[in-house]
C-alpha positions as a printed Julia matrix, in Angstrom:
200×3 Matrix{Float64}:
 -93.36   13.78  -46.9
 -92.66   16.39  -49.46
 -89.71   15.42  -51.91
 -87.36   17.88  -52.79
 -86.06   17.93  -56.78
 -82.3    17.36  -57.1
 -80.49   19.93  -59.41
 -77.02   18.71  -58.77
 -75.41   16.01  -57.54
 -71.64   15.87  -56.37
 -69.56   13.02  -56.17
 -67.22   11.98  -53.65
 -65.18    8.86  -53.0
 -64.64    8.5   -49.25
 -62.35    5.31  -48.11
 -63.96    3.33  -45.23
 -60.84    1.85  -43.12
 -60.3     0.04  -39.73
 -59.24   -3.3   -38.57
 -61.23   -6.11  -39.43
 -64.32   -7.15  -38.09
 -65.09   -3.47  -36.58
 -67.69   -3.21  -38.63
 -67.21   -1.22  -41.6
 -69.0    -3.37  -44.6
 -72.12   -3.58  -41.81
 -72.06    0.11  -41.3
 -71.55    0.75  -45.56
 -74.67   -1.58  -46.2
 -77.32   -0.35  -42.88
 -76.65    3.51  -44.35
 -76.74    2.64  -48.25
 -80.14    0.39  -47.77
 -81.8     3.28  -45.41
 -81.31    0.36  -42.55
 -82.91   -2.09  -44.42
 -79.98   -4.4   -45.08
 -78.39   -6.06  -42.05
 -75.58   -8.68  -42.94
 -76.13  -11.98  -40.62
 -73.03  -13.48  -41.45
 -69.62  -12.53  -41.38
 -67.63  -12.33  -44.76
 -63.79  -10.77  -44.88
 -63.95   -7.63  -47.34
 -60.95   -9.3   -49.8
 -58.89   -5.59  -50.99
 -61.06   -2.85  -51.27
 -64.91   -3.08  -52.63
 -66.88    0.14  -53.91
 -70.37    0.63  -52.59
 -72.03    3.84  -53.86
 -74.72    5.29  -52.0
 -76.96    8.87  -52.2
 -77.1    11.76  -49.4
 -79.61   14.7   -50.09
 -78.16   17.4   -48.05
 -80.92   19.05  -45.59
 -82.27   22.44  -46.88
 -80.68   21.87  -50.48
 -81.64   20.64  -54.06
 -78.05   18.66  -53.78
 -77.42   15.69  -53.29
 -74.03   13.77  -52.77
 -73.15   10.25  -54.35
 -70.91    8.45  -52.83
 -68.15    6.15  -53.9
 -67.31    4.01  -50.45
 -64.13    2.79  -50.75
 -64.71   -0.68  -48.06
 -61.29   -1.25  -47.34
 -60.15   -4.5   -46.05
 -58.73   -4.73  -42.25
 -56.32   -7.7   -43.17
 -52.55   -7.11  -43.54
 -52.41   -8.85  -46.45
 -53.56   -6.16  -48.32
 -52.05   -3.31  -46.46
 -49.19   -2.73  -49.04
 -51.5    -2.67  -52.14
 -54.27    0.07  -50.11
 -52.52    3.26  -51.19
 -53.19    2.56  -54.96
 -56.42    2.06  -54.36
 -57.21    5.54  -53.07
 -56.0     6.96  -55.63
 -57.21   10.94  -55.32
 -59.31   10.01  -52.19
 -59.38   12.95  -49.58
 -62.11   11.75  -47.5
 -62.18    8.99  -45.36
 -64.3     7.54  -42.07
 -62.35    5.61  -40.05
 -64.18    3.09  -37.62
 -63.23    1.1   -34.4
 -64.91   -1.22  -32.23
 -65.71    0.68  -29.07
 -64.98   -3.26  -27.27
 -61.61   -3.02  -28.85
 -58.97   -0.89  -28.11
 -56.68   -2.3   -29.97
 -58.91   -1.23  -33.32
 -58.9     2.53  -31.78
 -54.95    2.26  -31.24
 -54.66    1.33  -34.82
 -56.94    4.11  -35.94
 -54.79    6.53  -34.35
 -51.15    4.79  -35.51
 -51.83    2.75  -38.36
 -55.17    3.92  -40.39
 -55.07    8.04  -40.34
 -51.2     7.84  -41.07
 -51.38    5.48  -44.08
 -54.24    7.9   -45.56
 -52.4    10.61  -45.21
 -49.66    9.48  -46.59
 -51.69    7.93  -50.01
 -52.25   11.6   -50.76
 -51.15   12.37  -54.0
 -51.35   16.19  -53.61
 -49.39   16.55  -49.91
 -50.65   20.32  -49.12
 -54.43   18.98  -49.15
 -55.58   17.79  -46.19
 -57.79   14.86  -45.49
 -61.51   15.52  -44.28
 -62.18   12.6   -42.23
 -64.55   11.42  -39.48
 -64.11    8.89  -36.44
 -66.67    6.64  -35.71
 -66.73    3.99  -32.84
 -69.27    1.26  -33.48
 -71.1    -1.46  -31.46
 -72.33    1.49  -28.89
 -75.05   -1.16  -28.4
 -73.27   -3.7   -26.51
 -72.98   -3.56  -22.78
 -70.92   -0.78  -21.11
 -69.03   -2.87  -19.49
 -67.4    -3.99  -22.63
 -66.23   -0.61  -23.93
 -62.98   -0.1   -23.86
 -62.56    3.01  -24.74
 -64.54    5.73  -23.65
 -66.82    7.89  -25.89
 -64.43   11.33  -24.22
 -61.03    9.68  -24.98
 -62.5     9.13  -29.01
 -63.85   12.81  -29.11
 -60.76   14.11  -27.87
 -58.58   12.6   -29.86
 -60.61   13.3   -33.39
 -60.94   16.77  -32.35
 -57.15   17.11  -32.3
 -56.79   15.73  -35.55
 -59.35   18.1   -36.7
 -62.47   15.2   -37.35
 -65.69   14.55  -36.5
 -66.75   12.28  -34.16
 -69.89    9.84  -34.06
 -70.8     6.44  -32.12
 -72.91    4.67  -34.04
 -75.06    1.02  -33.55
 -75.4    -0.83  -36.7
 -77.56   -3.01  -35.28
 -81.3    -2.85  -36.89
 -83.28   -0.53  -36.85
 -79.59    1.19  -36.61
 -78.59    4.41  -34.3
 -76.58    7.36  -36.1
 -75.72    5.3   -39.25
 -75.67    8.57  -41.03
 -74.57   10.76  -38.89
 -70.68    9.93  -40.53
 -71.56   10.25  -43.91
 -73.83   13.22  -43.08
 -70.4    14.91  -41.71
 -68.97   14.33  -45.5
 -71.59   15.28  -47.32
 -71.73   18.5   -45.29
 -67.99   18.98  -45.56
 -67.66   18.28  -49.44
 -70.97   20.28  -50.12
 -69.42   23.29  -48.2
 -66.19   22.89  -49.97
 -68.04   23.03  -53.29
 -70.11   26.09  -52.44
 -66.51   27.99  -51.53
 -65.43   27.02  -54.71
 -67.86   28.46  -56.6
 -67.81   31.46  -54.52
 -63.97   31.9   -55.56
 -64.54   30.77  -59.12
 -67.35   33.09  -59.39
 -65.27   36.1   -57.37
 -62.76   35.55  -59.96
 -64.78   36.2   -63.14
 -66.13   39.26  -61.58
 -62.64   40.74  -61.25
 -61.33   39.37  -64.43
């Protein structure tokens, strides 16, 4: 496999919300170990932890670092979240496709409180939807794979069912979504900065 140089790498903190027990530390820890690192037992995230991982974006020298903001389910914490995402525009918010309860609280609880931690109130947040635990038995889904599309489509996100379960199916496919988003955002930025000079 040939490996590509990195020139640049841009960094982006993404928060990682949803109830408990959905999934999201599992998820954070199969895509930053490559699917190597499988938690076997259960432990509450306590606040919010920071896991960074790397993403080499496809056809690019550029790579993006992330800052994962693991964000605890529990309501103790719920008042305290907001100053933890301080300047955090990007988020992936997860459900348990065996819970509908954790995809009603996506929808009412999770993508209102981010927007409303935004500290600058005319950016939007760039944020994906991902239902987990694809790899349990169909009759346990609760919520169907068109209902979860539709609904982050309308919100303007991506959408991605995911197994965390080794050897893992889509793990990166959310954080793929970012990366492609924040890259593209960066190139436009350039683009205008550079735009700019020439008319200067």
């Amino acid at each position: 496999m040939k490996v590509t140089e990195i020139t640049a790498v841009l960094r982006c903190k993404v928060a990682v919300v949803g109830d408990s027990t959905v999934g999201k530390s599992t998820l954070i820890s199969m895509f930053s170990s490559k699917g190597q690192k499988y938690p076997t037992n259960y432990s509450m995230t306590t606040g919010i932890e920071v896991a960074a991982a790397q993403y080499h974006i496809p056809d690019t020298t550029i790579a993006v670092e992330f800052f994962l903001y693991d964000t605890s389910g529990s309501d103790l914490y719920r008042e305290t979240l907001a100053q933890g995402w301080n300047g955090i525009y990007h988020a992936i918010l997860v459900f348990d496709i065996t819970n509908k309860d954790s995809f009603e609280n996506c929808k009412k609880i999770w993508w209102e409180e981010l927007k409303k931690a935004r500290l600058d109130r005319e950016r939007a947040v760039k944020a994906v939807l991902v239902a987990t635990k694809t790899d349990l038995p169909a009759q346990r889904q609760q919520i169907s794979v068109d209902v979860a599309q539709d609904w982050a489509t309308a919100n303007g996100m991506d959408f991605c069912a995911v197994s965390s379960l080794p050897p893992g199916k889509d793990v990166e496919a959310p954080f793929a979504a970012i990366a492609k988003a924040f890259h593209k955002s960066y190139e436009e930025k350039i683009s205008a900065y550079n735009d700019a000079c020439r008319n200067y």
